[in-house]
C-alpha positions as CSV (number, residue, x, y, z in Angstrom):
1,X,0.0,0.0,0.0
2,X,3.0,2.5,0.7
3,X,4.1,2.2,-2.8
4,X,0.7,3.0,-4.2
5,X,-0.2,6.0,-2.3
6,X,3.1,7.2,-2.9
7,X,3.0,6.6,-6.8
8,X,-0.5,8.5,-6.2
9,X,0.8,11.4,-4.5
10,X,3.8,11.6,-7.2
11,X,1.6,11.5,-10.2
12,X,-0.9,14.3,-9.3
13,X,1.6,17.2,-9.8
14,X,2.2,16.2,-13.4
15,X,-1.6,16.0,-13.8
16,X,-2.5,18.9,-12.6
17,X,-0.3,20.8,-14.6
18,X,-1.5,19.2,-17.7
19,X,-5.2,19.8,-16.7
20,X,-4.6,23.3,-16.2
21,X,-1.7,24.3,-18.3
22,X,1.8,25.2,-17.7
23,X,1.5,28.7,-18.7
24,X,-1.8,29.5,-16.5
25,X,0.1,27.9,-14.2
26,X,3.0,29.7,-14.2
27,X,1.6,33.0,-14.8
28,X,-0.7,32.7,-11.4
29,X,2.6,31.8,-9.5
30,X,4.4,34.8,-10.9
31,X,1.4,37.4,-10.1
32,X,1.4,36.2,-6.6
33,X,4.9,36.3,-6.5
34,X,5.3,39.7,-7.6
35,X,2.2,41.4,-6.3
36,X,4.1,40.5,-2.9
37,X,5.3,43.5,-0.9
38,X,7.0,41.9,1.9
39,X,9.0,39.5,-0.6
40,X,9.7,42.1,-3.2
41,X,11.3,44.4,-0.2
42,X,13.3,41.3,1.6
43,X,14.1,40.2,-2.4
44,X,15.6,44.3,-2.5
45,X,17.0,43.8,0.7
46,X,19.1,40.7,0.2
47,X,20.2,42.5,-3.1
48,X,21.4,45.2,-1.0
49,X,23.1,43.1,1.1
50,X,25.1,41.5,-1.8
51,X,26.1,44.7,-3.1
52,X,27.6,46.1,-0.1
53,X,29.7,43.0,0.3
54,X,31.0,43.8,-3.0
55,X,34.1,46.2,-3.1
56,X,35.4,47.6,-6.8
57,X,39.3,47.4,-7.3
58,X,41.6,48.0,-9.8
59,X,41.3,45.6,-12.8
60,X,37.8,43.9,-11.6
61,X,35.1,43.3,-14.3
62,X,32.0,45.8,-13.7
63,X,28.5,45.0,-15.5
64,X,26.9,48.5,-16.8
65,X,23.2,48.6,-17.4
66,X,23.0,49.9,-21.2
67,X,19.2,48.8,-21.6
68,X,19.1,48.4,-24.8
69,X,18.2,45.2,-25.8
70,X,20.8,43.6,-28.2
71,X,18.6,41.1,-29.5
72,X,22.3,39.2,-30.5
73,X,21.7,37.6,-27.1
74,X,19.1,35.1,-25.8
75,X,16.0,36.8,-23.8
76,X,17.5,35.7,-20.8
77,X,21.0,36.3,-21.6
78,X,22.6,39.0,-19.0
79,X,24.5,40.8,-21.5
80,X,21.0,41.3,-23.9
81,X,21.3,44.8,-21.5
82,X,24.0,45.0,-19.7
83,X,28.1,45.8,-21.1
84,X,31.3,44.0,-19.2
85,X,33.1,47.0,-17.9
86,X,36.9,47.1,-16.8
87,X,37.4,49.2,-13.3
88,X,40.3,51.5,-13.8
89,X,40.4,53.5,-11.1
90,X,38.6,53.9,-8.1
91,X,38.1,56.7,-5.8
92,X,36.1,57.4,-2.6
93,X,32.8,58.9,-4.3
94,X,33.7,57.4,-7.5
95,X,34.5,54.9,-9.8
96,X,36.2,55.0,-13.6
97,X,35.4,52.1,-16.5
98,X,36.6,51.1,-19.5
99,X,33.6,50.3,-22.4
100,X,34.7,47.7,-25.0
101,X,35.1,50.4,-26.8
102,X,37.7,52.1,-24.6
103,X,35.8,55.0,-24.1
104,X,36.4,56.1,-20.2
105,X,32.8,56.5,-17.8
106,X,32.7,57.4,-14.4
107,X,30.4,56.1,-12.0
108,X,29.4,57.7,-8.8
109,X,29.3,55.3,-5.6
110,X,26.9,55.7,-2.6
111,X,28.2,54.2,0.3
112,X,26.7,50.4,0.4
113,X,23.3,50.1,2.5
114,X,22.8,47.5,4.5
115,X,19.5,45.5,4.6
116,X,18.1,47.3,7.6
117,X,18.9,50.2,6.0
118,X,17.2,49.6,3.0
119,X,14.1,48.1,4.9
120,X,13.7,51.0,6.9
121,X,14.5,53.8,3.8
122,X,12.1,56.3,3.0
């Protein structure tokens, strides 16, 4: 009997995404995934918490958000939006690049934020 109720309880996943549909399926997870407050502002806050372990130095890859959409990539490739950069120099408010092009962009830097401080921003 063990076997059979657990073959039972294995195969009604499957089924019920077949009944209903893996897209309708998907897309009611992602609404109430998203339409989440709480998880979108721990989900910000564990980003912010990354970041601020993070420290830029001299000759360190840096990934700048261009936005627009080199189709060259896959949908869900990173670099569809964003460019590898090269850190040159590095200051205390600041931070200098190098595009593949080896044009020169500076970058301001806010000091990191930790993920109280971001929870509790206004």
């Amino acid at each position: 009997w063990p076997l059979i109720l657990n073959g039972i309880v294995q195969i009604i996943p499957p089924i019920f995404v077949l009944a209903v549909g893996r897209q309708r399926l998907f897309g009611f997870m992602s609404r109430r995934f998203e339409s989440n407050l709480e998880r979108s502002q721990l989900d910000g806050a564990f980003m912010a918490e990354l970041m601020s372990s993070v420290q830029a130095q001299v000759g360190s890859t840096c990934w700048l958000y261009h936005g627009e959409e080199d189709t060259s990539f896959d949908p869900l490739d990173h670099r569809r939006n964003w460019t590898p950069t090269k850190v040159i120099e590095v200051g205390q408010t600041y931070c200098a690049v190098k595009l593949p092009d080896s044009t020169t962009q500076v970058l301001g830097i806010e000091p990191p934020l930790s993920a109280e401080g971001f929870l509790n921003r206004e």
